[in-house]
MARNU-831119 format. One record per residue (C-alpha): residue in three letters; x, y, z negated; residue number from 1. Coordinates in steps of 0.001 Angstrom, whole numbers. Each point is the difference from the previous one (the first is absolute). Example, Ala and Ser with C-alpha at 12.3 -4.5 7.8 and 13.67 -1.06 7.14 Angstrom:
REM MARNU-831119
{rec ala, {12300, -4500, -7800}, 1}
{rec ser, {1370, 3440, 660}, 2}
***
This chain:
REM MARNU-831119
{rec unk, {0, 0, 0}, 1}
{rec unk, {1128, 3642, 1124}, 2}
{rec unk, {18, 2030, -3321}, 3}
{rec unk, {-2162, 3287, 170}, 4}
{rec unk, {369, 3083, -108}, 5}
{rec unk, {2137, 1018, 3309}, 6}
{rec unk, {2664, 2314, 380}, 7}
{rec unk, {-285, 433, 3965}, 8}
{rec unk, {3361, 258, 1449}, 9}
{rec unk, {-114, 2170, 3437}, 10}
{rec unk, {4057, 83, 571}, 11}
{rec unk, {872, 2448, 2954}, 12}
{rec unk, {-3538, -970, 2016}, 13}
{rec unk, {315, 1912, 3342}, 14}
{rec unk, {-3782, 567, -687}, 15}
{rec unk, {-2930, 37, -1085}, 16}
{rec unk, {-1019, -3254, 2038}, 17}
{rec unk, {3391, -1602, -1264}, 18}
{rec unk, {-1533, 82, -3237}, 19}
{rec unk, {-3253, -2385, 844}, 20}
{rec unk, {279, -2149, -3237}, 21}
{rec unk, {629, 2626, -2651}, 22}
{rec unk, {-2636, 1905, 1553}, 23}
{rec unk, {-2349, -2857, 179}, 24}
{rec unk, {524, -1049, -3239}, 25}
{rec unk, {-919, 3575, -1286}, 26}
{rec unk, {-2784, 185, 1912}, 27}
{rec unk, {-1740, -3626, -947}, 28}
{rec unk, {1325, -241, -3692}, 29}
{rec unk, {982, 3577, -974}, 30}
{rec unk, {-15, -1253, -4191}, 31}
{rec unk, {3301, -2285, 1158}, 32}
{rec unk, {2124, 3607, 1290}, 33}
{rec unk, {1456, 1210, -2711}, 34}
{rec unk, {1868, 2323, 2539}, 35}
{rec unk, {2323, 99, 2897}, 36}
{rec unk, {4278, -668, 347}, 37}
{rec unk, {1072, 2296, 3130}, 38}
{rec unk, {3658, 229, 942}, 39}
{rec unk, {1818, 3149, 1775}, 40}
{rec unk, {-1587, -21, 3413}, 41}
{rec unk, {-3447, -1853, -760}, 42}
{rec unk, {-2338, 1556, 2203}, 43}
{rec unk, {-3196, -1753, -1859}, 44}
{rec unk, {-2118, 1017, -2889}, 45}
{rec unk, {-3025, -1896, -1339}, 46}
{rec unk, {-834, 3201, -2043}, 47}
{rec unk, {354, -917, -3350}, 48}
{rec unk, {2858, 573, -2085}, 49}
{rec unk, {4022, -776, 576}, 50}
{rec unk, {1660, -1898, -2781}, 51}
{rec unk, {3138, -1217, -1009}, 52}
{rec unk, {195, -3551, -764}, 53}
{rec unk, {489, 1008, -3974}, 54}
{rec unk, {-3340, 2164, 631}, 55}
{rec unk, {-1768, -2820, 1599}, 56}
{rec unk, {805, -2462, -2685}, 57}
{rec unk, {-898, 2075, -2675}, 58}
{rec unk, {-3403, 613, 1368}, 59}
{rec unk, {-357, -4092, 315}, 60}
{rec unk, {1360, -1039, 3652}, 61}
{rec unk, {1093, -3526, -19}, 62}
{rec unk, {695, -668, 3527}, 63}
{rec unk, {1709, 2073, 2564}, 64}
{rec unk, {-1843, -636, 3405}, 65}
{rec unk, {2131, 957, 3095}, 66}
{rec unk, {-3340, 1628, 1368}, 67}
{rec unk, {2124, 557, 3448}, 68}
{rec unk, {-780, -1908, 3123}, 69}
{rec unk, {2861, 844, 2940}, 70}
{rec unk, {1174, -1593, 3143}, 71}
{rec unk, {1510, -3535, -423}, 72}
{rec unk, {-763, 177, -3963}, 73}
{rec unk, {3601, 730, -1068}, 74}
{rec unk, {1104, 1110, -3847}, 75}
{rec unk, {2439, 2456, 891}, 76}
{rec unk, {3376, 280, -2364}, 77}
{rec unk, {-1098, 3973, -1368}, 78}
{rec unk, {-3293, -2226, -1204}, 79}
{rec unk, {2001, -2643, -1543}, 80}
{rec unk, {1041, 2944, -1887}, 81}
{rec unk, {-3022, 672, -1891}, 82}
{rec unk, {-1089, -3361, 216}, 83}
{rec unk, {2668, -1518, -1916}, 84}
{rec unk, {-196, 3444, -2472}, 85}
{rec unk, {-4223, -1552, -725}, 86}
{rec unk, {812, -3619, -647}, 87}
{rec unk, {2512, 1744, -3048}, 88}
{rec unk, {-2682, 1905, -738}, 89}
{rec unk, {-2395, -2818, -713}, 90}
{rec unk, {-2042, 71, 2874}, 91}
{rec unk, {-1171, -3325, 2466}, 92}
{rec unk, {199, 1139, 3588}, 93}
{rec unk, {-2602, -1140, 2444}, 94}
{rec unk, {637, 231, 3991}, 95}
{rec unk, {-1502, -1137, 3028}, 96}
{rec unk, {3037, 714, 2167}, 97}
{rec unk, {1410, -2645, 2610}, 98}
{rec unk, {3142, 690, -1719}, 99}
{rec unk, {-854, -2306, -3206}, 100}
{rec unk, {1378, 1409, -3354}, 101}
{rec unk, {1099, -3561, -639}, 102}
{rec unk, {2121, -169, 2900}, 103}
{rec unk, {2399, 2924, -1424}, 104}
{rec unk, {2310, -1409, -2464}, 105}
{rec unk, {595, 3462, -2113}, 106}
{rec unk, {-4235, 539, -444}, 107}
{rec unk, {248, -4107, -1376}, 108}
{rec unk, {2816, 751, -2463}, 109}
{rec unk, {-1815, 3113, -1159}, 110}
{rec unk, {-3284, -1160, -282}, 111}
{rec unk, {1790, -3391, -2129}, 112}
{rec unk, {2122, 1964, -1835}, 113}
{rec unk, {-2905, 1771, -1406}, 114}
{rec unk, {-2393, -2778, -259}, 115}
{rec unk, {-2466, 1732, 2875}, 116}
{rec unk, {-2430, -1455, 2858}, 117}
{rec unk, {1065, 571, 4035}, 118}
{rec unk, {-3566, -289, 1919}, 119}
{rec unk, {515, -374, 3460}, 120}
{rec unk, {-4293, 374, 994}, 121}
{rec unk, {1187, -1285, 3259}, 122}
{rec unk, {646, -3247, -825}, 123}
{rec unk, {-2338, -2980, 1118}, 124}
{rec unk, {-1105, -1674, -2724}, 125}
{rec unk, {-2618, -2725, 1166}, 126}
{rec unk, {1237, -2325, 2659}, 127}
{rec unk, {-2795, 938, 2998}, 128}
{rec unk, {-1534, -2150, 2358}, 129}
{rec unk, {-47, -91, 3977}, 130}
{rec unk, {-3415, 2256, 868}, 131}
{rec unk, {-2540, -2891, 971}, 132}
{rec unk, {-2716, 2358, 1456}, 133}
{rec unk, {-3016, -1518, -2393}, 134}
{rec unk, {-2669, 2177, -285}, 135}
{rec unk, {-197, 1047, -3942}, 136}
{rec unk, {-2853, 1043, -1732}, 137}
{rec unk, {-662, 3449, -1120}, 138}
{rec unk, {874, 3114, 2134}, 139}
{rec unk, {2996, 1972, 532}, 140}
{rec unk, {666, 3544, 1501}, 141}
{rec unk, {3501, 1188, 1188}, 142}
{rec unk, {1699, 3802, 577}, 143}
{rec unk, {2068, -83, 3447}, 144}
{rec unk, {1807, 2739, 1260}, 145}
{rec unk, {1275, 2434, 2421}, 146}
{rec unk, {2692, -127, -1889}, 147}
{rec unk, {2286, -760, -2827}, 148}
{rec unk, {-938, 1851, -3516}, 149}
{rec unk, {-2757, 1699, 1632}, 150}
{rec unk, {-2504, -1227, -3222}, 151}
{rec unk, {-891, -3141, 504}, 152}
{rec unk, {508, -1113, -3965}, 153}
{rec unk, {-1458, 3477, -1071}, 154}
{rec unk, {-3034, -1378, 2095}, 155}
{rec unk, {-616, -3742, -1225}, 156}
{rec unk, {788, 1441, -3747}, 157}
{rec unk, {-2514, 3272, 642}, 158}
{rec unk, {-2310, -2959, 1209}, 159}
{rec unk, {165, -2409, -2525}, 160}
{rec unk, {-137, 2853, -2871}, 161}
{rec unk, {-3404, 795, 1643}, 162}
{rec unk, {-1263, -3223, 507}, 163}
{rec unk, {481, -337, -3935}, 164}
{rec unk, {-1598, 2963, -923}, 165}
{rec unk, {-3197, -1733, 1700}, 166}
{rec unk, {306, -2486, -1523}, 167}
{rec unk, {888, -2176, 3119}, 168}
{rec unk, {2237, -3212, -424}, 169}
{rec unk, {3616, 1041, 1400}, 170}
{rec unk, {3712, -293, -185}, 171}
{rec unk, {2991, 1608, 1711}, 172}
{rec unk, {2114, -2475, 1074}, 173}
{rec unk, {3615, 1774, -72}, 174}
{rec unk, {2811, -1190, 2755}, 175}
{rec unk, {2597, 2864, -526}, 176}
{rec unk, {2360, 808, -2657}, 177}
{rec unk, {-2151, 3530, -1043}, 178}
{rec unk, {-3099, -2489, -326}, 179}
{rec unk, {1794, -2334, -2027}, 180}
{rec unk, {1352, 2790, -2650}, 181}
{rec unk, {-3382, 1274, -123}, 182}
{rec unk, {-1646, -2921, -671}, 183}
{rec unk, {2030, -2210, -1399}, 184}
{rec unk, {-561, -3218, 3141}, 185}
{rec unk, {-59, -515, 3470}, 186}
{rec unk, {2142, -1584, 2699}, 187}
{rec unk, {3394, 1796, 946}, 188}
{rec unk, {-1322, -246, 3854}, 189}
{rec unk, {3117, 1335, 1531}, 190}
{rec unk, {2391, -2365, -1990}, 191}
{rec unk, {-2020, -3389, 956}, 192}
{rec unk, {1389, -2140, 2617}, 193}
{rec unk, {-1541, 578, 3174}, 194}
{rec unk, {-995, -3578, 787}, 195}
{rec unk, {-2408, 201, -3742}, 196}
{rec unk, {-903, 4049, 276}, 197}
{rec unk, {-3793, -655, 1595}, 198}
{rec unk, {-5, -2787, -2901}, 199}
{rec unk, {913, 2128, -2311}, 200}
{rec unk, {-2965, 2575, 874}, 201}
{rec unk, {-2465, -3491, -62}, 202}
{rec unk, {1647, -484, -3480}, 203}
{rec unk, {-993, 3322, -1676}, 204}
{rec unk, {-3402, -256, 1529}, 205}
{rec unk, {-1506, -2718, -1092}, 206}
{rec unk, {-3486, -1419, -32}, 207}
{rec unk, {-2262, 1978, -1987}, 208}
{rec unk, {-3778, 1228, -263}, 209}
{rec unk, {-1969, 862, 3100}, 210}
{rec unk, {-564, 3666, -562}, 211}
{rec unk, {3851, 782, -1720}, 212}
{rec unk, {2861, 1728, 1960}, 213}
{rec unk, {3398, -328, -56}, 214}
{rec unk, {1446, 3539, 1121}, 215}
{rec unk, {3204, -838, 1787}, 216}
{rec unk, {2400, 2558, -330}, 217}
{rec unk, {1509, 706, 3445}, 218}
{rec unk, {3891, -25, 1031}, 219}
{rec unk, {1859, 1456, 2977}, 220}
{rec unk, {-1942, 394, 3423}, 221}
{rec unk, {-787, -2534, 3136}, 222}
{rec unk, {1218, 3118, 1727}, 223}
{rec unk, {3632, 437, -1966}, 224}
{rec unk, {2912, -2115, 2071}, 225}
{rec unk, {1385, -334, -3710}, 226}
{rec unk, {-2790, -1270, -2509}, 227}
{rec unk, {-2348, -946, 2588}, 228}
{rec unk, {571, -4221, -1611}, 229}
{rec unk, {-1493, 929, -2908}, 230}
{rec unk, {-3293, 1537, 1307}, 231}
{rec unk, {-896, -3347, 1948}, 232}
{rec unk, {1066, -1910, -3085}, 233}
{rec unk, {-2574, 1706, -1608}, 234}
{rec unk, {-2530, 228, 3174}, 235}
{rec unk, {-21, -4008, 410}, 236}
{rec unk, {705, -527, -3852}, 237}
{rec unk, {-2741, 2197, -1372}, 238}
{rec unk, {-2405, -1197, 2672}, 239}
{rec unk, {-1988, 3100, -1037}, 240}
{rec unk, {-3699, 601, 236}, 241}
{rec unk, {993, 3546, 495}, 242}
{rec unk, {2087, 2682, 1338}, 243}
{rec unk, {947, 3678, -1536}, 244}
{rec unk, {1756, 1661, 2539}, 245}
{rec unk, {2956, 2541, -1259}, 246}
{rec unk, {1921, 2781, 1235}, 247}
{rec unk, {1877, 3064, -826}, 248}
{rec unk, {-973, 2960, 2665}, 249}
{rec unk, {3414, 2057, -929}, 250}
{rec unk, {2543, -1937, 1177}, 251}
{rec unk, {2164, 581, 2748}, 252}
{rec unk, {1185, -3486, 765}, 253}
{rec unk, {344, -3152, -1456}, 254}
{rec unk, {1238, -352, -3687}, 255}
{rec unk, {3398, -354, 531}, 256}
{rec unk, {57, -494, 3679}, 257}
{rec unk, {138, 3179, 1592}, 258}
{rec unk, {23, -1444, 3729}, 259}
{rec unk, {-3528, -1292, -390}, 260}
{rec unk, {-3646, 1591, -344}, 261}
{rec unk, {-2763, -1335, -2316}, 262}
{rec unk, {-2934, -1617, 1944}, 263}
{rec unk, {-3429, 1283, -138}, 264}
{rec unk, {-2663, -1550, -2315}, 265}
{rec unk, {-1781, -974, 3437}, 266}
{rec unk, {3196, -2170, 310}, 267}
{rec unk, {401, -1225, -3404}, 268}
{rec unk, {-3544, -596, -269}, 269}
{rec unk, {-210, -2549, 3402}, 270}
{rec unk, {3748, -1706, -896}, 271}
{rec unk, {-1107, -356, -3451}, 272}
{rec unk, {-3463, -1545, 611}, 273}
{rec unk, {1106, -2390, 3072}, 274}
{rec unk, {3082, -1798, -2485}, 275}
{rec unk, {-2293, 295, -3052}, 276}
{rec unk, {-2842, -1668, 2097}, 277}
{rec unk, {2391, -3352, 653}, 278}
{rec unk, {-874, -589, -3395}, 279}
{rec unk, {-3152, 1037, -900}, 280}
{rec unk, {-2147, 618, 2942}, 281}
{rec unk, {-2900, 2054, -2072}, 282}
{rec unk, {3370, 2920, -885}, 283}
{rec unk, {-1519, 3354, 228}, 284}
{rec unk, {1738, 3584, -217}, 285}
{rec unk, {-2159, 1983, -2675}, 286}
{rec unk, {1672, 3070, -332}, 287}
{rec unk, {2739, 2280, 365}, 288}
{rec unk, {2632, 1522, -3179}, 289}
{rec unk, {1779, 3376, 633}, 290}
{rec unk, {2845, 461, -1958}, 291}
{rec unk, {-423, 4028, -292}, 292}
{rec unk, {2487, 1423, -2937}, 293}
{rec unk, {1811, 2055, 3166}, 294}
{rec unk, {-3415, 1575, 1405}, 295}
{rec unk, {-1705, 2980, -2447}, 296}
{rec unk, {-3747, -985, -586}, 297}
{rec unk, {-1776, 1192, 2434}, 298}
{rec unk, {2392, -993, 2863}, 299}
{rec unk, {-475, -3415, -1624}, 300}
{rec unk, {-3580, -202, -57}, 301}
{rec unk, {-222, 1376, 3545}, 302}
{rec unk, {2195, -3189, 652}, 303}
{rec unk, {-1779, -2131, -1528}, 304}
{rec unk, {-3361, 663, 1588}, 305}
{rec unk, {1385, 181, 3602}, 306}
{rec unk, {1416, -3759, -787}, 307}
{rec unk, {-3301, -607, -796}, 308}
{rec unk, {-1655, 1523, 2894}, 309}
{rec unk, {2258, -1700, 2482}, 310}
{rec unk, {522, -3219, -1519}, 311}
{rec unk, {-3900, -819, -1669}, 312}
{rec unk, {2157, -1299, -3023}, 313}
{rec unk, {-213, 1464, -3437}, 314}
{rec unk, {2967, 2317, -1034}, 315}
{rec unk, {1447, 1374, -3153}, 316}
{rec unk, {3201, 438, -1993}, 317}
{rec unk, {-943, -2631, -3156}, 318}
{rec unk, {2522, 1870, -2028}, 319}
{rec unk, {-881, 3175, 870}, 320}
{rec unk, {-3452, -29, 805}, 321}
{rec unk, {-1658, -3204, -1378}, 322}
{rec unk, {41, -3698, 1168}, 323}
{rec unk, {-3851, 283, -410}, 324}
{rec unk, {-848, -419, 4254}, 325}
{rec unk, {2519, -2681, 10}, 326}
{rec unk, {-1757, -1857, -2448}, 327}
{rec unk, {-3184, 417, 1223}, 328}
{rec unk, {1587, -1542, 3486}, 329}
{rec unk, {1008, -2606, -1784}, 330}
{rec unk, {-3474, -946, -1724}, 331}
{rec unk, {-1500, 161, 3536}, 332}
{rec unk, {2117, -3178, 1117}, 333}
***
């Protein structure tokens, strides 16, 4: 078990986006952020306050998250640093890096010279099966995207946290690291073997009762040349009843790949529904999630109806504005 409350590290994050996890785990379970760690050059801030590690432990922090996701997942030697300097200080450190804290000989020695838990959240821990295909009982809705870290977490969580408030039976089904530390389970989708990803997705959505939903949180994009696996893993895997779809209206190009162009939700929504149709036929799109924290309000609601207009799907921002019309999509399946 990952021992709460959090001291989010954000290291030098190049941004705001860099910062995902912290950022999700402030937004879903605010009462685990005691505050924030920045380093010289951290261009991220979750808005609440900056603390030393002393500071942080004496308002309670027990583990040190490394609330950073970058490219390739690397702990860089200025964050062994201050990593090192927190197992002294007492704390556990959780991560959900590639780069595995138990794979770095100086964070082992610290952490077992001063009797303290590594938790690498990206670890397997169930040994999956090969996807089958069986149709399970229950139903099951899944966020895809334009893009990478366009919302599609914020979505299924917004969703779920709705669906409760009704009343309605529900569960988010977490396949990231940011799930997982919010949570507390899930499957580590990106660190699964290819061959038993789909599986892994039929694994964390089991049978259950005919009017509960699993809301699948999203990874990656059919559309991004670099997490694109994951997304049919989860596609094929999640066999979903139904489809959010989820994009981010700001961006200029592809996260992280600045040769390529997102696709339109008119693409998404017919790639999505053809490969989620091989395995459930009855699949249907239900509605559309807007990521909006760059547009002001009005520009966003403006959005938001036109999508609606254009695309007879309903459209909100569930953080922003309310999952409430995504919900009621749902119901209607």
């Amino acid at each position: 078990m990952i021992e709460t409350p959090y001291l989010l590290f954000l290291g030098d994050a190049p941004d705001q986006l860099a910062a995902k996890v912290a950022q999700g785990i402030k937004d879903w379970r605010p009462e685990n952020a005691v505050g924030q760690f920045r380093m010289d050059g951290c261009n991220a801030d979750l808005g609440i306050a900056d603390l030393t590690l002393e500071e942080a432990k004496a308002a309670g922090a027990k583990t040190l998250v490394i609330g950073v996701a970058n490219r390739g997942g690397i702990i860089s030697a200025a964050w062994k640093e201050i990593l090192i300097a927190a197992l002294d200080a007492g704390y556990d450190i959780a991560s959900g890096l590639h780069n595995l804290l138990r794979d770095e000989a100086d964070l082992v020695a610290a952490a077992e010279r001063n009797g303290r838990q590594l938790h690498d959240v990206r670890i397997p821990s169930v040994q999956y099966p090969i996807a089958n295909g069986v149709k399970r009982s229950g139903k099951r809705c899944l966020a895809v995207g334009t893009d990478c870290s366009v919302g599609k977490m914020y979505t299924a969580l917004a969703m779920d946290a709705e669906m409760r408030e009704r009343g309605l039976k529900s569960t988010f089904r977490a396949t990231g690291q940011t799930g997982i530390l919010i949570t507390g389970g899930g499957v580590p989708l990106d660190a699964v073997i290819a061959d038993f990803m789909a599986g892994s997705i039929e694994y964390l959505t089991p049978d259950n009762d005919a009017d509960h939903w699993d809301l699948i949180e999203g990874q990656g994009s059919l559309y991004h040349v670099s997490y694109s696996g994951v997304t049919m893993a989860l596609v094929h895997g999640g066999q979903p009843d139904a489809l959010i779809l989820c994009h981010e209206p700001t961006r200029a190009h592809m996260r992280g790949l600045p040769d390529y162009q997102q696709p339109s939700l008119t693409e998404l929504r017919d790639t999505a529904l053809t490969l989620a149709r091989v395995g459930n036929p009855a699949c249907q799109v239900v509605g559309i999630s807007v990521n909006t924290q760059h547009m002001n309000e009005a520009d966003a609601k403006a959005y938001l109806a036109e999508l609606e207009r254009d695309m007879a799907l309903p459209a909100t921002d569930p953080f922003r504005f309310g999952a409430e019309k995504l919900v009621d999509a749902l119901q209607a399946v």
